[in-house]
Each structure stands twice: as structure tokens, then as C-alpha cells.
C-alpha positions as CSV (number, residue, x, y, z in Angstrom):
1,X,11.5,-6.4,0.2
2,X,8.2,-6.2,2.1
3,X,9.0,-9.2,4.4
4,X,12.3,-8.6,5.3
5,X,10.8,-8.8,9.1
6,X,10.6,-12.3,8.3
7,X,12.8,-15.3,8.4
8,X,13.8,-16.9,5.4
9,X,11.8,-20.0,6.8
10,X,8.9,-17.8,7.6
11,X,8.9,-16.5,4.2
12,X,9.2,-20.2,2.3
13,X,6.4,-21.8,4.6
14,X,4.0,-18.3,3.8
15,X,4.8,-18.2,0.0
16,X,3.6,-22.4,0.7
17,X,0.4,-21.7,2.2
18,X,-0.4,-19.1,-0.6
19,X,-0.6,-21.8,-3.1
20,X,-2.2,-24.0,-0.9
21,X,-4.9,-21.5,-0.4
22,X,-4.8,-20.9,-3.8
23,X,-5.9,-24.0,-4.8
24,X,-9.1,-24.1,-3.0
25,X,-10.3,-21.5,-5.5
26,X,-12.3,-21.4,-8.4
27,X,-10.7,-22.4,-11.8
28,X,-12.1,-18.9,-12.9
29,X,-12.2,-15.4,-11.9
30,X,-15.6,-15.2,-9.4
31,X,-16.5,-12.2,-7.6
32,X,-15.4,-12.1,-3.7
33,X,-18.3,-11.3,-1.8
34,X,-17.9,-7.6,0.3
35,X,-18.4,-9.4,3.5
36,X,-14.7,-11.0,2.7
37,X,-12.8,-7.8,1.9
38,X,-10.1,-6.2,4.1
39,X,-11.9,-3.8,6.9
40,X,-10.0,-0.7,5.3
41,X,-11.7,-1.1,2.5
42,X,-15.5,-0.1,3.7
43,X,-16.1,3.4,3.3
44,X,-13.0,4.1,1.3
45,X,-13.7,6.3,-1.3
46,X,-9.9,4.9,-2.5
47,X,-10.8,1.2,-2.3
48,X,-12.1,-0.7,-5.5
49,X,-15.4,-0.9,-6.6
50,X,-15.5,-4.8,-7.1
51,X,-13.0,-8.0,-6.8
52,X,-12.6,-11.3,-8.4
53,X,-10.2,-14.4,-7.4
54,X,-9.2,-17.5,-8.8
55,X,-6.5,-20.1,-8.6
56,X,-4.1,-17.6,-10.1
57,X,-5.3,-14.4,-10.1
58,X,-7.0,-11.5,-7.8
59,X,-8.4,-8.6,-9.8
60,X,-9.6,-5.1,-8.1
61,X,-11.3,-3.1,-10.2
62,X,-11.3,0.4,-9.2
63,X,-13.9,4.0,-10.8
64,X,-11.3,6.7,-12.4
65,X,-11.7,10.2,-13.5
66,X,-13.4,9.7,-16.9
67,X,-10.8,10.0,-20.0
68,X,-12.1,13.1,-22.4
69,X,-15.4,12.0,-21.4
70,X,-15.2,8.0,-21.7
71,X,-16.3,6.0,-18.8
72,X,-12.8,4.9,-17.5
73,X,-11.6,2.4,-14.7
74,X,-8.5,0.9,-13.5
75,X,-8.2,-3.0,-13.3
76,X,-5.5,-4.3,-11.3
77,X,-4.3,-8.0,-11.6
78,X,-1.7,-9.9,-9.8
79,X,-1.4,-13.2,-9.0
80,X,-2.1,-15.1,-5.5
81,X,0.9,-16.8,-5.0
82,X,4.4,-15.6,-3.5
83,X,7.4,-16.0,-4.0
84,X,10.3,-16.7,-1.5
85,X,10.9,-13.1,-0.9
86,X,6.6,-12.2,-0.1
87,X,6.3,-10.8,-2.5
88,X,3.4,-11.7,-5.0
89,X,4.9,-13.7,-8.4
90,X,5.3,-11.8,-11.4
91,X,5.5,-12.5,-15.1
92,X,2.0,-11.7,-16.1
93,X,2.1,-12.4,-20.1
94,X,-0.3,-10.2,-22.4
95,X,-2.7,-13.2,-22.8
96,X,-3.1,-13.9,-19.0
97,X,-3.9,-10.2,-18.8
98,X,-6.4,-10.2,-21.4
99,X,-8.0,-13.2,-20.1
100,X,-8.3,-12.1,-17.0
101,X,-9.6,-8.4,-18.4
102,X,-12.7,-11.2,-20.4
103,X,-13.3,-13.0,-17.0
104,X,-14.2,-9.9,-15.3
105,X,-16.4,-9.0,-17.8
106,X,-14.3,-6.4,-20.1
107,X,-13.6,-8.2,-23.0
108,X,-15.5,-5.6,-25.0
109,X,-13.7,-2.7,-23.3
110,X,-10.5,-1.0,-24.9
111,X,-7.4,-1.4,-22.5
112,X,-4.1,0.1,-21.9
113,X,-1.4,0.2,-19.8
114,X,0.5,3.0,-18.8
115,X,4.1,3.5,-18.3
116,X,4.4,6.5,-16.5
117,X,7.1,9.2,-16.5
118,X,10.3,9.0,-14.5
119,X,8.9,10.9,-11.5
120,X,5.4,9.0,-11.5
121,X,6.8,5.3,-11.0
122,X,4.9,3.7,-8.1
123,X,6.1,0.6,-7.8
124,X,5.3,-1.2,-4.7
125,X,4.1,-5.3,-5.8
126,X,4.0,-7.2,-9.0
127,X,0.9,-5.7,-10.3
128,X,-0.2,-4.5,-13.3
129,X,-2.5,-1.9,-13.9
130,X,-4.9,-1.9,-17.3
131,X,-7.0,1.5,-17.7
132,X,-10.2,0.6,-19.1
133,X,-12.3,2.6,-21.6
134,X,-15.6,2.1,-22.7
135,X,-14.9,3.5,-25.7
136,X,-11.6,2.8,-27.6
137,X,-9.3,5.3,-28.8
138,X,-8.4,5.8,-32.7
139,X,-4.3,4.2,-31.8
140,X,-4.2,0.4,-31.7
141,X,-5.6,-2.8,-33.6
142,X,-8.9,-2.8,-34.7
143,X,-10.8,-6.0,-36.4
144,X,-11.6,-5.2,-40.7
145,X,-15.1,-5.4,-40.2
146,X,-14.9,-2.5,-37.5
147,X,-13.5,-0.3,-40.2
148,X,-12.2,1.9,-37.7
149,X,-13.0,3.8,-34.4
150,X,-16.8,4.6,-34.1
């Protein structure tokens, strides 16, 4: 548990003022402006590349090593409020993932997420992780008028 320094009345009132603050946001996903982000962040080569918050979501969007030569990134989405324990709430369903993927201005893009081998789990927060290509693969759904992969 990340907050296990915490009380369990510490915890409640903090998982509280997350919604509270969450509910001065915007109703959609809207870019947070670089003078708000976290100090660490400024001249991190690791750090995203752009963010966007709502009422229920914060996205980071972060530049990968391009995939056999299509323009890849990694989008990150979790939601802004906590629960009891501190720890962020989980349970994002596939259409709250793809609609936040649209508000940040990928609804074109081909996703994917990635469950890595035994040895490569990193799992630290209720995130998820969607790899982003430019280009989509020839596996997956594709709309009959597309006819395919290009």
C-alpha cells in the first residue's frame, strides 16, 4: 500500500479531497498547462511529452522507441480519485479507455495494451498503459470499407 504511513482517517479525508478537487475540473480531458506539472518533470528526458485532466481522468502521454518504424507513444490513464487505501481507483472499462484515447486526440491511432511477461510486471498504481501507433498493425478489427491494413 503506498500510504500505509498514513492513518486510516488521513487516508479517508485524502481519498475525500481527491474528489472534491476533482470536481472543479473540466467535464472533458483539457491539456494541463507545463507551468502546473510536478518540478521532476522539467528536463526529464523520462517525463511525458503532454497531459490532460478531467473530472475522472489524468492522461500522460509519453514518445517511445518507434515500433518497426511506426511513430509509437505510450498513453497512460488513471483516474483522479482514491480510494481508501491512496491508492488511485481502478476499474477502467474498454470504452472509458477509448474515450479517453479520442479526447486526447488519438481516436485515429491504433492502440494496444501489453501484458508483459512474468519477469516484466511493473505494477506500482491502477494505471493502464495503451501503446499508440500511427499506423495499425495487420491483427485486430478493421471497418469493411478499410478492406484491410494499408
Amino acid at each position: 500500500m503506498a500510504y500505509e504511513h498514513l492513518s486510516r482517517r488521513e487516508r479517508r479525508a485524502m481519498s475525500i479531497f481527491a474528489r472534491e478537487e476533482a470536481s472543479k475540473r473540466p467535464a472533458k480531458l483539457t491539456p494541463i498547462p507545463y507551468i502546473r506539472w510536478p518540478v521532476n518533470y522539467k528536463n526529464n528526458p523520462e517525463a511525458p511529452t503532454q497531459a490532460w485532466e478531467s473530472r475522472k481522468y489524468l492522461c500522460q502521454l509519453y514518445d517511445v522507441t518507434p515500433f518497426q518504424g511506426i511513430d509509437t507513444r505510450r498513453l497512460s490513464i488513471c483516474r483522479v480519485t482514491l480510494q481508501n487505501d491512496g491508492m488511485w481507483e481502478a476499474n477502467l472499462e474498454w470504452d472509458e479507455l477509448m474515450e479517453a484515447k479520442r479526447q486526447c486526440g488519438f481516436g485515429d491511432w491504433y492502440a494496444m495494451e501489453i501484458y508483459p511477461r512474468e519477469r516484466d510486471i511493473v505494477n506500482v498504481a491502477n494505471m493502464r498503459h495503451l501503446w499508440l501507433l500511427a499506423v495499425p498493425l495487420s491483427i485486430g478489427w478493421f471497418a469493411p470499407s478499410e478492406g484491410g491494413v494499408e
